[in-house]
Structures are given as C-alpha cells and as structure tokens.
C-alpha positions, 0 to 999 in steps of 0.5 A: 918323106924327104930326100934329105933322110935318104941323102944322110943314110946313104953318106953314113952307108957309103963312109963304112964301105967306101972304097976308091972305084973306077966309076969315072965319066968316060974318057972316050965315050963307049958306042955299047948295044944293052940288051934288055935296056928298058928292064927294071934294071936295064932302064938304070944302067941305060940312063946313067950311060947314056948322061955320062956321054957313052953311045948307047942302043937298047934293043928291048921287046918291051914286054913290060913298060913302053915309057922307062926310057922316056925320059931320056928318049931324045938325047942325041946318044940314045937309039932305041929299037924295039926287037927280041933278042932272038931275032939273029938279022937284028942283032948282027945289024946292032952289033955293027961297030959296037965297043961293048954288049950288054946282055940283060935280056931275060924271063926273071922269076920262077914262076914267070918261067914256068909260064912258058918253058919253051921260050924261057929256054930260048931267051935265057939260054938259046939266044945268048949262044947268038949273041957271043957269036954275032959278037965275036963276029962283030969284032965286040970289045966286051960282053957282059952278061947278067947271071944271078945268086940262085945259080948256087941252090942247094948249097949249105950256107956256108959262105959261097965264092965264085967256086962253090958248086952250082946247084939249081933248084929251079928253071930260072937257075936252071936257065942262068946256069946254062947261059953261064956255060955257054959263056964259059966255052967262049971264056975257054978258047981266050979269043974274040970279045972280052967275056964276063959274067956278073951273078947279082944279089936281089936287086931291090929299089926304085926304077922306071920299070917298077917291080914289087915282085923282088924280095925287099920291094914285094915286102915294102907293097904288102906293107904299103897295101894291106898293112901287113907282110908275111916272112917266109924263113926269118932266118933264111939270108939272102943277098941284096943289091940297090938297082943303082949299084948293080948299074953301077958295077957294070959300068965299072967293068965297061971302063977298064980294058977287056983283058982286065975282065976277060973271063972273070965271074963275079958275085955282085953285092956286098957282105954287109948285105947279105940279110936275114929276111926277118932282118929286111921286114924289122927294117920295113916295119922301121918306117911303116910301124903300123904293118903287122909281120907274120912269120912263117917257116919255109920249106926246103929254101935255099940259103944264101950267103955269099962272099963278095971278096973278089968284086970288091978287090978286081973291081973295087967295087962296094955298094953305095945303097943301104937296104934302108935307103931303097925303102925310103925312096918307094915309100916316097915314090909311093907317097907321091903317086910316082907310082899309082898301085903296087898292085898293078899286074904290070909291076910283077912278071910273073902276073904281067906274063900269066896274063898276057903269054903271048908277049913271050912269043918272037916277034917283028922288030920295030923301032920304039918310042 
C-alpha cells in the first residue's frame, strides 16, 4: 500500500473542504501541560506541538503505552512526568508558568467505565474540578478540555448543534456530561483562565498509542483478522474525525487569544463525516474486498448526526482526513508490522483494563522515559 494512494485521497478531500485555518507554526512558542499526552490522541497533539516549537509537559500515567512518546522524548521541548491527574501537589508543580492546560485525561469506553465506577468517576469528573482551580490559581491562560459526541444520547436524529439537549445513555456520557458542568461554573464567573470545551466525533486513524476498539479502527482489525465484521445498526450514523484533525483543532484554539475562545463549546468534526455505519464497512470492504460484512440491527442505539457549523465558522476549522485515508494507512501500518496484532489486549481499553484493574487505582508520580 503506497503512500502516494493515501497523499492523493487526502488533497481531493482537503480541495472540497478546505477552508483558510489558523493552524500556523507559532509566532511565540506556548509553554502548555497536556494532560493524558500519551494517549491515543494525546500522543498526536504532543507530537505536533512539540515540532512546531511550543514548550510542552506530558503528565500522563501511562496505563496503556510506555513508548508513544519515544520518538520524540529527546527534544529539548518535551518533559515528560509520569503522574495521575489526581495527584493535586503534582498538578500545582506542573501548572507553574504555563500559558495553556490541556486536559485529555480520562477512562474512554462504556465498558472500560464500568470496570471500575469509582475511579471512572474521579478521573473524568473529580479531578477536573482540580485541575480548573489549580489553573485558576496558576494564573493559566487557556483550559482546553476534551468532551465527546455521546454526551447528546437519546436524542432524535435530528441534526444536534451546541444547544441540543444533553441526554446520557451511559457512564462514559455520564462522566463527560458532569466534567462539562464543572467547566460550565467556571465559564459562568467570566474570570480566571480561558475555558473551552471540545465534543469530539469518534476518532479513527493511526497512532503511537494504537487502538482498535474505536468504531472505524475496531472494523478495519476485524476485517484485517477474521476476514469478517459485523455491522451493528447499518443505518445507525455516526460522526467521525482522523486523530490527526481533532489534534489539529485544539492546536488552532491554543493559537488564538483566550478571549476568542472563552466559554466556547464546540462539536468537532465535520458534516461530510457524519456516516452510516454500513456507509464506514462498504469503505472497508473497498480495500479489503475479501472481508465478509454481517448486518445486524441494534437495539436502542443512539443516532448521532451532528452540525459542525460553529467549529468551522469561529475556528475555520475542517477536516483535512477522509475515512478513506485512515483506512489506507492501518492497512499500511498493518502491512508493515508497525503494529504486530490487532488483537493485542493493549490496543482495546476496555480489555487492557479488564485485565490489568489495578492501573486505575492513584498512584506515585515518577518521571517517564
């Protein structure tokens, strides 16, 4: 699988939804704390950052992946500490002088969740009360907080803006939805640090932090594996967004003054990727013709379709990665034994936690790496 396939789908997506974006190299360099930077899509964000020149601190506990960073672990812009979010002391000692927060720590996944509800709760909800204040405190510039689409549940499938009722159908959803408030109190009192909330689409592509338990990736490794996937809801929609571009769009938000984006919530993806999922398997079949696709019709699952309207308008932001392209380059990283098995426990959170539970519990912060 050549590059040159992927480089060609990308400029024909990119000409239909290009728009001009502030995702420039920095004019003066942010010193930024991203929290949860060796995640799936923290490893994304971390990366680019820290090649466009901008101090950058990871405080992550590593729970899944001890080498995504490792590849740029030397540079001269990069610390690394190896630390749990609810550790109050270390965050205060991070915080020092630090232009922006960014807050990607959390337990992802309904079931990863349900693994234990105690510590889901105070990863995605507790600890970001802490965070805001230490911030606050810490005189931050900007805290930008990673939300998700499932906050909107059981709404009617309609296309659901900013405004739409939030209607959990989940603990996941549940913990974002809280986390949101939180954040929301702080938005209210219009002091303190610039806060902003990102709700992202499902994020699908190839990291350093690989995972193959999210909607478009979790299809690709079945077909990959078994020559097989089955379609839970085929006319089921949801929203989709390359890692890349939800990196992207944060990186936007960090460049323009807080009061550009205090207060401000935003659905993060686009409208030309808001797919069916028998939509997403058709394109997986595309490129791996020999996979068998079975259709089964879900029970009580939400449909998502979301507008994207006021991203692409305060930001001028819109995604630069097709669905085609992400399955273009697992198949490659698959191909070229980037990544050994799909099957990897270490690839799914849900399976990582199941078998490791005592990762969730608080622990001593050490440096990483």
């Amino acid at each position: 699988m050549s590059y040159n396939k992927i480089e060609s789908i990308e400029k024909r997506f990119k000409k239909s939804t290009s728009l001009l974006d502030y995702s420039k190299n920095p004019s003066s360099p942010d010193k930024v704390l991203i929290i949860g930077g060796a995640g799936f899509l923290g490893s994304v964000l971390t990366k680019l950052l820290v090649e466009e020149g901008h101090n950058v601190t990871v405080l992550d506990k590593f729970i899944y992946e001890k080498d995504s960073l490792s590849r740029i672990k030397d540079k001269i812009n990069l610390t690394i500490k190896k630390g749990d979010i609810r550790d109050i002391d270390l965050l205060k000692k991070l915080m020092i002088n630090k232009d922006t927060v960014i807050n990607l720590a959390a337990i992802v996944g309904e079931q990863a969740c349900r693994i234990d509800r105690k510590n889901t709760i105070e990863i995605n909800t507790t600890a970001v009360e802490n965070v805001v204040r230490i911030a606050n405190e810490a005189g931050v510039k900007r805290i930008l907080h990673t939300s998700s689409y499932i906050v909107y549940g059981n709404n009617d499938g309609g296309l659901l803006d900013e405004n739409a009722p939030l209607l959990p159908v989940s603990l996941h959803a549940e913990s974002k939805i809280k986390s949101e408030e939180i954040l929301r109190k702080a938005m209210a009192k219009n002091v303190g640090s610039a806060v902003c909330i990102f709700r992202l689409s499902s994020l699908f592509g190839y990291s350093h932090r690989p995972r193959f338990d999210l909607a478009v990736n979790n299809l690709i490794g079945n077909a990959w594996n078994k020559g097989s996937m089955t379609i839970f809801g085929p006319d089921r929609r949801i929203p989709l967004l390359h890692v890349s571009d939800a990196a992207r769009a944060i990186k936007i938000a960090m460049g323009l003054p807080p009061e550009k984006i205090a207060g401000k919530v935003f659905n993060t993806g686009g409208n030309e990727l808001n797919l069916k999922n028998i939509s997403i398997g058709n394109l997986i079949k595309k490129y791996l013709p020999s996979t068998l696709i079975n259709i089964e019709e879900a029970q009580k699952e939400p449909d998502y379709r979301l507008d994207f309207t006021n991203i692409r308008k305060e930001l001028v932001f819109t995604p630069r990665h097709s669905v085609t392209t992400g399955i273009l380059e697992l198949i490659q990283a698959l191909e070229s034994n980037k990544i050994i098995s799909t099957k990897n426990p270490i690839y799914s959170n849900y399976k990582w936690l199941h078998n490791n539970p005592e990762l969730l519990k608080q622990g001593i912060a050490e440096f990483a790496l």
